[in-house]
VEXLUMZA-523674 format. One line per 5 residues: number of its first residue (from 1); for each residue z, x, y of N, C-alpha, C, O, CB. Coordinates in steps of 0.1 Angstrom, whole numbers, padded with zeros to 4 digits, always signed. Each point is the difference from the previous one (the first is absolute). Glycine has a CB too. Layout:
<atoms>
NUM	Z:X:Y:Z:X:Y:Z:X:Y:Z:X:Y:Z:X:Y ~ ... $
</atoms>
This chain:
<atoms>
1	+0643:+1332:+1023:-0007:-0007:-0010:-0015:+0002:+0001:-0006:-0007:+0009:+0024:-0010:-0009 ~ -0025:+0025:-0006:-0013:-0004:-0004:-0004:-0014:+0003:+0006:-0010:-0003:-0004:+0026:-0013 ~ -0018:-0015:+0026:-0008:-0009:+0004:-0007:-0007:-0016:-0004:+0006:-0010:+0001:+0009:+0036 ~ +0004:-0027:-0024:-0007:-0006:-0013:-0017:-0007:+0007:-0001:-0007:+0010:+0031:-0002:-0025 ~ -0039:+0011:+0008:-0014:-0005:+0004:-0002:-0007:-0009:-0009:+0004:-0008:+0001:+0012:+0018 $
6	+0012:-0029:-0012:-0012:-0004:-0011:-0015:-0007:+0004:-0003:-0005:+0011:+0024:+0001:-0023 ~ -0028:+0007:+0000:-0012:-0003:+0003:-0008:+0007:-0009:+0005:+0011:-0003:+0000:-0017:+0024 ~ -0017:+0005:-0027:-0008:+0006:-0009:-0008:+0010:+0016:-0004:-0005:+0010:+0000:-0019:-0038 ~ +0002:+0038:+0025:-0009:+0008:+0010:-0014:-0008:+0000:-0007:-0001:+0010:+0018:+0026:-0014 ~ -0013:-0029:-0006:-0014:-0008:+0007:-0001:-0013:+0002:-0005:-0009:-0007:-0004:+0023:-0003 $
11	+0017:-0011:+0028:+0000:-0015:+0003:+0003:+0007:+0012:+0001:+0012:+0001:+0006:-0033:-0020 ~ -0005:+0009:+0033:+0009:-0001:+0007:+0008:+0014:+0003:-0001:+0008:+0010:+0000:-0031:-0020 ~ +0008:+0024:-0002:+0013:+0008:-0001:-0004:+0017:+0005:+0008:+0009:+0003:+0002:-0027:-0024 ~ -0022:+0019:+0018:-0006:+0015:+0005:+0005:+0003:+0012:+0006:+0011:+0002:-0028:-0013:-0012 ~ +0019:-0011:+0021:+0000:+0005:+0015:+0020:+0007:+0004:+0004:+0008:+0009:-0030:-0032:-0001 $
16	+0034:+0017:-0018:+0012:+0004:+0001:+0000:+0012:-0010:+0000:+0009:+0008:+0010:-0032:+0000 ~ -0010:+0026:-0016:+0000:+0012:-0005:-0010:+0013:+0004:+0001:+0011:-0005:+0007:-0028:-0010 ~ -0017:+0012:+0027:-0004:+0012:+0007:+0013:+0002:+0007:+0007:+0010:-0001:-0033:-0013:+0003 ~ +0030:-0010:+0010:+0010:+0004:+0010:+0011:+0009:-0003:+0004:+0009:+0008:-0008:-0029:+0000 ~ +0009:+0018:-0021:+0011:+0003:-0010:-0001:+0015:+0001:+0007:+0009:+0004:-0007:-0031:-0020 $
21	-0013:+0023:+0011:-0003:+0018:-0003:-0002:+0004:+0011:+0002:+0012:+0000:-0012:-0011:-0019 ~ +0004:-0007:+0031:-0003:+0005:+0015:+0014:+0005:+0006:+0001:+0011:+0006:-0022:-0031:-0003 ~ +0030:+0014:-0004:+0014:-0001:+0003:+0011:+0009:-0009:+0011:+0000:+0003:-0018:-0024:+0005 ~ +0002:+0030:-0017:+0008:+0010:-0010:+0012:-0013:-0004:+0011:+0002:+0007:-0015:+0028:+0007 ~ +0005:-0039:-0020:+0012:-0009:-0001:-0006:+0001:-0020:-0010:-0001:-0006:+0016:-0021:+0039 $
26	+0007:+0023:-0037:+0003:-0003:-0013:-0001:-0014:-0004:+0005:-0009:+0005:+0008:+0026:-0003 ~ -0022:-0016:-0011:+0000:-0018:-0004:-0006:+0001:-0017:-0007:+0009:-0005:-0001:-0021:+0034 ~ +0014:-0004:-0038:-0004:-0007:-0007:-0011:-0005:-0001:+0000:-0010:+0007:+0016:+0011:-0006 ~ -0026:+0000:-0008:-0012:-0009:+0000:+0001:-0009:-0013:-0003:+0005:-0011:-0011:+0013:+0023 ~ +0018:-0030:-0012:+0001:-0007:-0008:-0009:-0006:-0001:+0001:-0010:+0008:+0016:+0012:-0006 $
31	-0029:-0003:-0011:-0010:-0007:-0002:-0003:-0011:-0005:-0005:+0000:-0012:+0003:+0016:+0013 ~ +0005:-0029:+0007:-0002:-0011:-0003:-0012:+0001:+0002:-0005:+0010:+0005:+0023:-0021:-0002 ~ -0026:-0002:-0008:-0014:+0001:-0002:-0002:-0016:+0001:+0006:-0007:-0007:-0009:+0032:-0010 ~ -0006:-0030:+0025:-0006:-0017:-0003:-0004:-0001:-0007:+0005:-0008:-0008:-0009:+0002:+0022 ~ -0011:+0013:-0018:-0003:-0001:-0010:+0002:-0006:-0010:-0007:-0009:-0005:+0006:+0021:+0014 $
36	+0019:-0002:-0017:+0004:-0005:-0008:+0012:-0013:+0002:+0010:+0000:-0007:-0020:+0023:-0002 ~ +0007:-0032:+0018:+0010:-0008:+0006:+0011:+0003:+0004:+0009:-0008:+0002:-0017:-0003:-0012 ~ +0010:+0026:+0012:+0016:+0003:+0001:+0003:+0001:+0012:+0009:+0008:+0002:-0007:+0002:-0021 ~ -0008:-0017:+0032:+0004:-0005:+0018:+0006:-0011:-0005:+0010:-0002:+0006:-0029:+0010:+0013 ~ +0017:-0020:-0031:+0003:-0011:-0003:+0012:+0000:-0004:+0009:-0008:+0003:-0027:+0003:-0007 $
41	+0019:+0016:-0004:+0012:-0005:-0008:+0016:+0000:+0007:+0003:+0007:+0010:-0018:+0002:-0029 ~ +0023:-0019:+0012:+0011:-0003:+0014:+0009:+0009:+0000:+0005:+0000:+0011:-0005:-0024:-0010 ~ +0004:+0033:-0008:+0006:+0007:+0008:-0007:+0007:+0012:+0005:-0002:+0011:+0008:+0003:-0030 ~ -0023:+0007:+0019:-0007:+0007:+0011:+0001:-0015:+0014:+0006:+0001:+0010:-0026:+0020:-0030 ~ +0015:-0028:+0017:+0001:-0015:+0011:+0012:-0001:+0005:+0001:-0004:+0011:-0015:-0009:-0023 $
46	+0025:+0015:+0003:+0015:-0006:+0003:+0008:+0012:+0003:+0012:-0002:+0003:-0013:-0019:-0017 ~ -0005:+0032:+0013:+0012:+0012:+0008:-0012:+0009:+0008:+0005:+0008:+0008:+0019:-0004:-0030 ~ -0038:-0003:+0021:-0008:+0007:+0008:-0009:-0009:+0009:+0001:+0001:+0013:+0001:+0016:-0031 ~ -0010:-0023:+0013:-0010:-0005:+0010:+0000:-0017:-0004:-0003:-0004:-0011:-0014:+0031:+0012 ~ +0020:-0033:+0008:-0002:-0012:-0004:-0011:-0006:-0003:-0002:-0009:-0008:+0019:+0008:+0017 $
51	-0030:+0005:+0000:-0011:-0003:+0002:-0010:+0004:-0014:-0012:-0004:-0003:+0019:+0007:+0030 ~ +0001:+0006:-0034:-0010:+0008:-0012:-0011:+0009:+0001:-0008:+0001:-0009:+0012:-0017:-0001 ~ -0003:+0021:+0022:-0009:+0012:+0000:+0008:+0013:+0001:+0012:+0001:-0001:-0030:-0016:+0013 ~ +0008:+0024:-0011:+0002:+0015:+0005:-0004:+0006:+0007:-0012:-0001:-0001:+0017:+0002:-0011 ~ -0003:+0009:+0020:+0011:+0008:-0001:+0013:-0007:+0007:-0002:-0009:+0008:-0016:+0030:-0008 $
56	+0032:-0017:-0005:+0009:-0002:+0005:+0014:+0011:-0006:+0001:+0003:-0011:-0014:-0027:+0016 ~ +0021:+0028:+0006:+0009:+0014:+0000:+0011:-0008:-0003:+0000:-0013:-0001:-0010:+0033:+0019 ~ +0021:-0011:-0020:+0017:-0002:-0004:+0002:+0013:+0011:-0002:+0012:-0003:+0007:-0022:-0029 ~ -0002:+0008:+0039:+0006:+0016:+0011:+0018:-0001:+0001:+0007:-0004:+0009:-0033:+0004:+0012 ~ +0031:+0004:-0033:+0016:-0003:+0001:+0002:-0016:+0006:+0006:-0004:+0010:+0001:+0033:-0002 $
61	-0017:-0039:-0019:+0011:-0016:+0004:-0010:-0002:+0010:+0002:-0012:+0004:+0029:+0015:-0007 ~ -0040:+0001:+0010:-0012:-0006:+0013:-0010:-0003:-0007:-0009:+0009:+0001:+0014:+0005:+0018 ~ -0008:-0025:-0028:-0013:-0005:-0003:-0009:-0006:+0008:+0001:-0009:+0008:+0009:+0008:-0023 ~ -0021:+0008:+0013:-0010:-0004:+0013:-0014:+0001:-0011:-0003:+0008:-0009:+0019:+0003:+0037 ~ -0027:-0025:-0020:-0009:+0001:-0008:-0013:-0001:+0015:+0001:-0001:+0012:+0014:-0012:-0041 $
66	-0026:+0013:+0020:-0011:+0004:+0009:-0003:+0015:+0006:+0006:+0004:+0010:+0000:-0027:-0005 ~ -0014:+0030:-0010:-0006:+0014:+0000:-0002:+0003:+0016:+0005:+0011:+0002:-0018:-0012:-0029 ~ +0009:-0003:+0036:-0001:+0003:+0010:+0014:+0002:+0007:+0005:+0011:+0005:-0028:-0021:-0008 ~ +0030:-0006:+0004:+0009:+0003:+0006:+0015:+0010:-0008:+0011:+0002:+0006:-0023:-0027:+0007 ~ +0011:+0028:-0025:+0008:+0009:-0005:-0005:+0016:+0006:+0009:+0008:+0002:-0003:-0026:-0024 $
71	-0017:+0021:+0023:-0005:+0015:+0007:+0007:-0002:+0012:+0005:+0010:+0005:-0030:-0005:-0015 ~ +0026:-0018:+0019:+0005:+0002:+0009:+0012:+0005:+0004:+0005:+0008:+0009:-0018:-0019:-0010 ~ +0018:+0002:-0010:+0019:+0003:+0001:+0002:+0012:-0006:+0009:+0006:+0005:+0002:-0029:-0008 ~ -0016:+0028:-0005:-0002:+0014:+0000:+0002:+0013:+0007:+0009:+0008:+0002:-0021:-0021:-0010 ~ -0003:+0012:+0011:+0002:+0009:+0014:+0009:+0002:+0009:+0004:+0010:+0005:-0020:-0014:-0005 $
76	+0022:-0011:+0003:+0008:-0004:+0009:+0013:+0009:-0005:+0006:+0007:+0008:-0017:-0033:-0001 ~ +0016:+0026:-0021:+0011:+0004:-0004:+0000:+0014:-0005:+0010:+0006:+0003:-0005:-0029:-0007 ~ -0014:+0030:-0002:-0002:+0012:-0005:-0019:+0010:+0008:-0007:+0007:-0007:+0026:-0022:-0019 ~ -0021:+0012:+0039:-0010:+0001:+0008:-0006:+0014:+0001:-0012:+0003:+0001:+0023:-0022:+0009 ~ +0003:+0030:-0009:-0001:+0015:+0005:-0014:+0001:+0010:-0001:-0005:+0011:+0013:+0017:-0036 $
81	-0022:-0006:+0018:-0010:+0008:+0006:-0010:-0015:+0003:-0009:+0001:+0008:+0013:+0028:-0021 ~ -0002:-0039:+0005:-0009:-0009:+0004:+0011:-0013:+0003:-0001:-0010:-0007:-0023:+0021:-0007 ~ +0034:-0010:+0024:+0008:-0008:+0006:-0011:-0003:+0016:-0009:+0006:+0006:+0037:+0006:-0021 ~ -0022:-0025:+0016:-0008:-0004:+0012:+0006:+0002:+0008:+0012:+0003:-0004:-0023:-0017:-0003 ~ +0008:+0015:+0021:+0006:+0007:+0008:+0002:-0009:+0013:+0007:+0003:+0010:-0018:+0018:-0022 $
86	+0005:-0031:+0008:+0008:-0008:+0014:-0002:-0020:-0005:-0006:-0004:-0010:-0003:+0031:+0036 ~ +0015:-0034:-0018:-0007:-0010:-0004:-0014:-0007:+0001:-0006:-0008:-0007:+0025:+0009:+0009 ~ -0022:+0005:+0010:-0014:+0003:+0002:-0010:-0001:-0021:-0005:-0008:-0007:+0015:+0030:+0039 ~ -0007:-0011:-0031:-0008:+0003:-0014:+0004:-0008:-0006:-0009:-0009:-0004:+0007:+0028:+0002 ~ +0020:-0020:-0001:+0003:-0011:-0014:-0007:-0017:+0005:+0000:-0009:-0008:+0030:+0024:+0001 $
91	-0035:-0017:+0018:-0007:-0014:+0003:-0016:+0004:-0005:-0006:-0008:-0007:+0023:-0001:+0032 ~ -0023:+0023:-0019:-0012:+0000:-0010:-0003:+0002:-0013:-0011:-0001:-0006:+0009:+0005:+0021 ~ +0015:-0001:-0022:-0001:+0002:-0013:+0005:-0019:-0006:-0007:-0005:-0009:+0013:+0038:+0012 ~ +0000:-0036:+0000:-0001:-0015:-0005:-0011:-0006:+0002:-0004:-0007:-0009:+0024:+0005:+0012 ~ -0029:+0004:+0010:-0010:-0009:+0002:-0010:+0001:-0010:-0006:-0008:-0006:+0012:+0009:+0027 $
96	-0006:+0022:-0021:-0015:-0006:-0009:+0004:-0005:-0013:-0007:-0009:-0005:-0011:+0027:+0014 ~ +0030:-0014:-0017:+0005:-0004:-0010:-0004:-0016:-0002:-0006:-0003:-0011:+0023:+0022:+0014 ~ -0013:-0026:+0006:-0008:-0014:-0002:-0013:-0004:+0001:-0007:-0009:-0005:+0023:+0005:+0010 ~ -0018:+0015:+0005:-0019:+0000:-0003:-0004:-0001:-0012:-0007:-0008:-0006:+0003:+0023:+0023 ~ +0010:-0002:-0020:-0004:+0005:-0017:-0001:-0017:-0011:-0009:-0005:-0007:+0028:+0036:+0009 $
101	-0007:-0035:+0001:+0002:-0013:-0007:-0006:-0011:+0001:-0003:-0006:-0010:+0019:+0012:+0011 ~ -0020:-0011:+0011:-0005:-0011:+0005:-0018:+0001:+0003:-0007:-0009:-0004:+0034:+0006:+0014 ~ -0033:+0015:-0003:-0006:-0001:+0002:-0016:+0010:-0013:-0012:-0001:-0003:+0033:-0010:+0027 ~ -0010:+0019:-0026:-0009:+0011:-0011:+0000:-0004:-0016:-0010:-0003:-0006:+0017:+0024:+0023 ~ +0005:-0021:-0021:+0005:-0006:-0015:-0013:-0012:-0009:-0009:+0002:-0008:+0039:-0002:+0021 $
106	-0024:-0011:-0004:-0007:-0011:-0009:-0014:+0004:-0007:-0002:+0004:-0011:+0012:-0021:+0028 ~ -0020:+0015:-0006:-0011:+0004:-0003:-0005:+0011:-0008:-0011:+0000:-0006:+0013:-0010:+0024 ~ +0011:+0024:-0019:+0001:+0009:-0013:-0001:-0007:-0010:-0011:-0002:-0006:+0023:+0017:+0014 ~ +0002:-0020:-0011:+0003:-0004:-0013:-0014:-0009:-0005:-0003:+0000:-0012:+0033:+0000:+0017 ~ -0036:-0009:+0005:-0010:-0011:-0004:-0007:+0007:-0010:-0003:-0003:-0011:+0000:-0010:+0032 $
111	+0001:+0026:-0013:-0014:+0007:-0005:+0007:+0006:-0011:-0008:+0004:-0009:-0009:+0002:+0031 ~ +0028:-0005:-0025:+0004:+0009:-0011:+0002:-0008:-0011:-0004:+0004:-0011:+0013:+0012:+0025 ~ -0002:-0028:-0014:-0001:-0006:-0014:-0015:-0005:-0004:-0002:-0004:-0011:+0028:-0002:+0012 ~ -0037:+0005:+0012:-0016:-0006:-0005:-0007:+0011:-0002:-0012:-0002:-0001:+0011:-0019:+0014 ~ +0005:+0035:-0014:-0009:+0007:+0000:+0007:+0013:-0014:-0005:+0007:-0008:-0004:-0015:+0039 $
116	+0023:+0005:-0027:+0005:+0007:-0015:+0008:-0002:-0011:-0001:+0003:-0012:-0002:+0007:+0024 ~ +0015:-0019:-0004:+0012:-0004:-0007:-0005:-0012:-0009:+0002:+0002:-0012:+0016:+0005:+0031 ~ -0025:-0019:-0015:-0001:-0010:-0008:-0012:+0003:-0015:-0009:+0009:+0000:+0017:-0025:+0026 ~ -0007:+0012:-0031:-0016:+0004:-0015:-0009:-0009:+0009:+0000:-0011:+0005:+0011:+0011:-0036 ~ -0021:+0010:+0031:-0013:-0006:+0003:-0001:-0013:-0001:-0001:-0005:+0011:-0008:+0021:-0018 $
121	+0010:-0025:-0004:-0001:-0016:+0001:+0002:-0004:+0010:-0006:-0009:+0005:+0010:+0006:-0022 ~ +0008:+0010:+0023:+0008:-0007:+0011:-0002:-0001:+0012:+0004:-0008:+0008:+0009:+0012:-0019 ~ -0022:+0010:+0014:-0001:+0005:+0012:-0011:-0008:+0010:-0011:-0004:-0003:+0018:+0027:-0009 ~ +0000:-0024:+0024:-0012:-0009:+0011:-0007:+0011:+0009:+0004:-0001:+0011:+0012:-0022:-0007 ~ -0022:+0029:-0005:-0013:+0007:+0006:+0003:-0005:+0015:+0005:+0006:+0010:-0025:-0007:-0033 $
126	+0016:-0011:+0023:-0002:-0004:+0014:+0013:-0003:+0008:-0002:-0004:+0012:-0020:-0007:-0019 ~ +0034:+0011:+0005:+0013:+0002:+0001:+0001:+0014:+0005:+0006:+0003:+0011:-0001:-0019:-0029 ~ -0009:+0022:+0010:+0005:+0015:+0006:-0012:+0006:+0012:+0001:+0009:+0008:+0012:-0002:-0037 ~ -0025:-0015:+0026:-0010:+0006:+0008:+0006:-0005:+0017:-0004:+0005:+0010:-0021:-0006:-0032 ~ +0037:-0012:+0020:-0002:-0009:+0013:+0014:+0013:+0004:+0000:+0006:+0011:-0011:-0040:-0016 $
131	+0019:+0035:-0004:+0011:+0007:+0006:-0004:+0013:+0004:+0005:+0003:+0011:+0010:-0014:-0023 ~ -0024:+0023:+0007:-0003:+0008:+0002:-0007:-0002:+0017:-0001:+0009:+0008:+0003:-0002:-0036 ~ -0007:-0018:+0030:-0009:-0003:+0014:+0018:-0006:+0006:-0001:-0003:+0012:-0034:-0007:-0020 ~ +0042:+0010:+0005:+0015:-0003:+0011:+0007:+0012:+0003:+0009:+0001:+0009:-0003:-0025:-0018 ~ -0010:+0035:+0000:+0008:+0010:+0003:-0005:+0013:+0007:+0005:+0011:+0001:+0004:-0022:-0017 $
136	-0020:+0004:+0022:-0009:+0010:+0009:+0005:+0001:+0015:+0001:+0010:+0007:-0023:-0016:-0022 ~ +0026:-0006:+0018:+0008:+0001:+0014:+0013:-0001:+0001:+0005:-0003:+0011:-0020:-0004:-0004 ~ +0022:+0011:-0018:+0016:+0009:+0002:-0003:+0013:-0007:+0008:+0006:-0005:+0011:-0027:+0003 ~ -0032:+0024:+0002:+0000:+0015:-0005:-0008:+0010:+0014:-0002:+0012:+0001:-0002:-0020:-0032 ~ +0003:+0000:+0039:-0010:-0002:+0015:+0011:+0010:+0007:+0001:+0012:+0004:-0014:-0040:-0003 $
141	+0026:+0011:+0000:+0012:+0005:+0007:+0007:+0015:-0009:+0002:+0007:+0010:+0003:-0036:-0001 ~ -0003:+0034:-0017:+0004:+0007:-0006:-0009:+0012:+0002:+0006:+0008:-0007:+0006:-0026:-0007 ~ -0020:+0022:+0017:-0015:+0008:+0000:+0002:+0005:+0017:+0000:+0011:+0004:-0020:-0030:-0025 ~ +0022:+0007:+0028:-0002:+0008:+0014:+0017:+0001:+0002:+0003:+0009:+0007:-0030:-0021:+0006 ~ +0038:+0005:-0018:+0017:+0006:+0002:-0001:+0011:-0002:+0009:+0007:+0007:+0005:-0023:-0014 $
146	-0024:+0028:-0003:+0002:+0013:-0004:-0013:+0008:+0004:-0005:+0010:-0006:+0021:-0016:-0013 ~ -0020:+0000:+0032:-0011:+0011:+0007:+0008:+0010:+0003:+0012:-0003:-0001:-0028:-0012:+0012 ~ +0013:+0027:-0008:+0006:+0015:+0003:+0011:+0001:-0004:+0006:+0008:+0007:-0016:-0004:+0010 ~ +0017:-0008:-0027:+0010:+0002:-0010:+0006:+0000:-0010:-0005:-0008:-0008:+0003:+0006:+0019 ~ +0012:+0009:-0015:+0003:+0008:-0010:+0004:-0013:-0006:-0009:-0005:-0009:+0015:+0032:+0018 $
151	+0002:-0034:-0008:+0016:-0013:-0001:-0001:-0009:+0006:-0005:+0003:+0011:+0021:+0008:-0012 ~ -0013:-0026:-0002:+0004:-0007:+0007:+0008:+0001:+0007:-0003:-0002:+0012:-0003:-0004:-0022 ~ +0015:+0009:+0007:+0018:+0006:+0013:-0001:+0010:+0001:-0001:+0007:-0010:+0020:-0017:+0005 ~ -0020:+0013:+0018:+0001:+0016:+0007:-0007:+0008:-0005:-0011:-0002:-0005:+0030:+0002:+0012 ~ -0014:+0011:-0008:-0008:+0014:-0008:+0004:+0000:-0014:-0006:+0008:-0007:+0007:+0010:+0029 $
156	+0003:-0021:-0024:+0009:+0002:-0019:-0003:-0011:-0012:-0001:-0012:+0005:+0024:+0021:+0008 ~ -0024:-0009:-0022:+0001:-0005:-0009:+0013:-0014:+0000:+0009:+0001:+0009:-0021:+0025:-0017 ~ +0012:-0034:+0002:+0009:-0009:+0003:+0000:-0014:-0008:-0011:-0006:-0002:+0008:+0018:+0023 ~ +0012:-0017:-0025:+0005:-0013:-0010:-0016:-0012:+0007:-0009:-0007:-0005:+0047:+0011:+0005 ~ -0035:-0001:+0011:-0018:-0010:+0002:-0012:+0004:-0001:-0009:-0009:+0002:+0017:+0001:+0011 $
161	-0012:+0022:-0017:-0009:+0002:-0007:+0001:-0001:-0011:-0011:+0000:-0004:+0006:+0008:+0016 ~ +0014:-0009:-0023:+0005:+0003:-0013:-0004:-0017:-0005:-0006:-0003:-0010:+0029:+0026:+0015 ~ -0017:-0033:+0006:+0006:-0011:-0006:-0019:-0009:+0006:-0002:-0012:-0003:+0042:+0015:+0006 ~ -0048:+0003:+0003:-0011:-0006:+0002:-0011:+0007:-0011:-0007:-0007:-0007:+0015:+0001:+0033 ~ -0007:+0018:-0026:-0014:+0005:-0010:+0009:-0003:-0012:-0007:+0001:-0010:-0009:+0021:+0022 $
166	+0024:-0025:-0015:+0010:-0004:-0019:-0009:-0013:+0003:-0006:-0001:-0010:+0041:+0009:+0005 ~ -0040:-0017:+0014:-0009:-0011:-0002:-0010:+0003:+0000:-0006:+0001:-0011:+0017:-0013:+0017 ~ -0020:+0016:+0007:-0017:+0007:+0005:-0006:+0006:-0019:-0009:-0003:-0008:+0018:+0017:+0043 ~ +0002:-0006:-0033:-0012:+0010:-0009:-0003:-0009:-0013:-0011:+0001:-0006:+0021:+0025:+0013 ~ -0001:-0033:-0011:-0004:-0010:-0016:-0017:-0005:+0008:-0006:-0001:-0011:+0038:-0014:-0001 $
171	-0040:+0013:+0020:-0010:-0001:+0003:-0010:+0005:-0005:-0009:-0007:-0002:+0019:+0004:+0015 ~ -0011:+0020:-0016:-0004:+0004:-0006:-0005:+0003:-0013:-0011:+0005:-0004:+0018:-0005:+0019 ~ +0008:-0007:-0022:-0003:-0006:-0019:-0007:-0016:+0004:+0001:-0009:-0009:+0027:+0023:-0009 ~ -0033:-0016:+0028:-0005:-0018:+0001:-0013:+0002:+0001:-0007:-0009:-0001:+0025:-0005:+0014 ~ -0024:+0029:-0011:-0012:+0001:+0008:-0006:-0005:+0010:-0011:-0005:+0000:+0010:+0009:-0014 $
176	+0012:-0002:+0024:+0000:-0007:+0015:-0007:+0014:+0007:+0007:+0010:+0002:+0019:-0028:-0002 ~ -0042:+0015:+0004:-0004:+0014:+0009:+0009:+0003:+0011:+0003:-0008:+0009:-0025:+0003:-0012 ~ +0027:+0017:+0003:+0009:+0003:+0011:-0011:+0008:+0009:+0005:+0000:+0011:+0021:+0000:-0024 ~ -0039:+0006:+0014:-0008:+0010:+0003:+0001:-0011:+0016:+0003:+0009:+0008:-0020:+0005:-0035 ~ +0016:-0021:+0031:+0001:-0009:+0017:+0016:+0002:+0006:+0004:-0005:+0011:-0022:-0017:-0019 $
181	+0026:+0031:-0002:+0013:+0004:+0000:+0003:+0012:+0007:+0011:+0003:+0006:-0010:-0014:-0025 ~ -0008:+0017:+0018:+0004:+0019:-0005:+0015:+0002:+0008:+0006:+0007:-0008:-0035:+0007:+0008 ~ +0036:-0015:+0010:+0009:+0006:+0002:+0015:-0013:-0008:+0012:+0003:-0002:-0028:+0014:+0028 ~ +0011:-0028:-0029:+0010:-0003:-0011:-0004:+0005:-0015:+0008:+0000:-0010:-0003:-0020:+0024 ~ -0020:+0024:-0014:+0004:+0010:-0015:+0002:+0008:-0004:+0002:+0002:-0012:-0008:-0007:+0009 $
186	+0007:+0016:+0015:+0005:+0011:+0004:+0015:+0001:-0003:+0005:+0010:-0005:-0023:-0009:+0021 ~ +0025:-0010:-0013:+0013:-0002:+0007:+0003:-0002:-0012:+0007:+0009:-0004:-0006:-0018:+0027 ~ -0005:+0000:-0034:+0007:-0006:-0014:+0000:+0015:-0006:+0011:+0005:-0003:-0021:-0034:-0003 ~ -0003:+0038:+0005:+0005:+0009:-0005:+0008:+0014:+0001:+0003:+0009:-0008:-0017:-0023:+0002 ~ +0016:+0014:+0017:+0012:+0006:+0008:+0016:-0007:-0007:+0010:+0007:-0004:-0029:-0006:+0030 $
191	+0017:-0013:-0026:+0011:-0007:-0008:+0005:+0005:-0015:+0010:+0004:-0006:-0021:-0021:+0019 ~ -0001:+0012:-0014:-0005:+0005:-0017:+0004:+0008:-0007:+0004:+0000:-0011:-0019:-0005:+0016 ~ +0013:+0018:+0004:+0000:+0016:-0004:+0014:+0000:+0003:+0005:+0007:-0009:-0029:+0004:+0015 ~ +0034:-0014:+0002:+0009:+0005:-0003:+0007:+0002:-0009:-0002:-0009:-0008:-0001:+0005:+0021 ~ +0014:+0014:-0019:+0007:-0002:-0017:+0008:-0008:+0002:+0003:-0006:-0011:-0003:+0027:+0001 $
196	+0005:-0025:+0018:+0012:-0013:-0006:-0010:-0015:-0005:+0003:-0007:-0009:+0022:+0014:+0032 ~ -0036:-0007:-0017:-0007:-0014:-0007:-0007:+0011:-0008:+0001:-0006:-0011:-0005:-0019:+0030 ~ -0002:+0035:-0023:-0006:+0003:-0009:+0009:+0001:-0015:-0006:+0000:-0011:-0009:+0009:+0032 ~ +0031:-0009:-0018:+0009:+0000:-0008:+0004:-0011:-0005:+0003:+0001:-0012:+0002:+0014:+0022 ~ -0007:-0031:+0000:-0004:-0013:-0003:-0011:-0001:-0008:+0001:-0005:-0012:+0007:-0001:+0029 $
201	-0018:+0010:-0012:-0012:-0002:-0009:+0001:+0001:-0015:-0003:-0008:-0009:-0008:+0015:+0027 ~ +0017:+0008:-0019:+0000:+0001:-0016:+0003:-0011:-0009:-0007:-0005:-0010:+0013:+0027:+0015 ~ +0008:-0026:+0000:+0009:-0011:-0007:-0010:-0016:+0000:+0001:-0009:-0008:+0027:+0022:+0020 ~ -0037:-0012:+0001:-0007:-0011:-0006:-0008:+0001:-0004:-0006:-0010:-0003:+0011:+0000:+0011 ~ -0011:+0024:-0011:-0011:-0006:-0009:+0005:+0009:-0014:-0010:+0000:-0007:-0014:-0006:+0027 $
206	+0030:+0010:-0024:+0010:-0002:-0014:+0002:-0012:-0002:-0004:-0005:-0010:+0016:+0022:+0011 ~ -0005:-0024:+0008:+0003:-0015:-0003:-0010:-0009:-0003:+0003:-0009:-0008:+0013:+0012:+0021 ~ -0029:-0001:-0007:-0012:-0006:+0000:-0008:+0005:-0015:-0009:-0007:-0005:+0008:+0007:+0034 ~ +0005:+0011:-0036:-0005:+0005:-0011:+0004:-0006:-0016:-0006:-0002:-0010:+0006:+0022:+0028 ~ +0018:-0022:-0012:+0006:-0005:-0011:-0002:-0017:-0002:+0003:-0006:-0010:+0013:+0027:+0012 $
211	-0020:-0026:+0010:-0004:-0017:-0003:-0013:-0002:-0003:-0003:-0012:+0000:+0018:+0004:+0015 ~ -0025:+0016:-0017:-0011:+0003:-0001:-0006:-0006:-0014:-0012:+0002:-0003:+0018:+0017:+0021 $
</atoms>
């Protein structure tokens, strides 16, 4: 059975549709969209995501929601060349994964609906100026975790770099200076450049073109 993704690419749903393409796995992109209320509507609530967001998969009858922890189970199940390799890793790859969540996220998104998503009227300046001043010291920790290195995990590429810059790099559409950064801005675009998210990219910003 074909993997089902729903989610509009410009959301969320990118960071699984890189993994997807990172992983050579066949999938559905079914483009629900908030936007147009359609995380609300009850069927998606009452057979996909109860919560009404996205991204969330159908993997043969395994519904699972939340973009981070689906890259995980992921990997975990279709991993090959970027399979983790011991538990060792699979404990650093959850961790920063919640890093990503807990400590990097918020303070994105702050700056992103006050600085793009909301219409001007709406936007708090000083909201985003306070978050952009909170996200200087989980970008600290993140800055010196990738002194003399290529990856977070070992030598290779990996679901915890994937599932941390799918958050970090939205920084850059916030106009968050990364220049006190350089080996985390280095690193995003190392990310960046690869073709499976550059293969994501397209889809979101097509997606970003047609809601436009």
């Amino acid at each position: 059975m074909t993997l089902k993704i729903y989610g509009t690419p410009a959301s969320r749903t990118f960071r699984t549709l890189w993994m997807a393409n990172e992983l050579g796995i066949k999938y559905e992109n079914i483009p629900v969209d908030f936007r147009k209320g359609q995380t609300r509507a009850p069927d998606y609530m009452g057979k996909v995501n109860p919560n009404g967001h996205i991204p969330a998969i159908d993997d043969d009858g395994c519904i699972m929601w939340e973009s981070l922890a689906i890259n995980l189970y992921l990997a975990k199940k279709h991993g090959g060349a970027m399979a983790l390799k011991s538990p060792q890793e699979e404990g650093l790859a959850t961790q920063w994964s919640m890093w990503a969540l807990t400590e990097a996220e918020p303070p994105i998104v702050n700056m992103l609906m006050n600085r793009v998503m909301l219409p001007e009227a709406q936007r708090d300046a000083a909201a985003a100026n306070k978050a952009a001043e909170s996200l200087k010291a989980p970008m600290t920790v993140l800055n010196n975790a990738l002194a003399g290195k290529q990856w977070l995990i070992g030598n290779q590429f990996t679901v915890a770099d994937l599932n941390v810059s799918g958050v970090v790099s939205t920084a850059r559409r916030v106009q968050f200076d990364l220049k006190p950064y350089p080996n985390v801005d280095a690193w995003i675009t190392r990310c960046l450049s690869r073709p499976a998210a550059q293969a994501a990219d397209k889809l979101r910003q097509d997606a970003m073109k047609q809601a436009a």
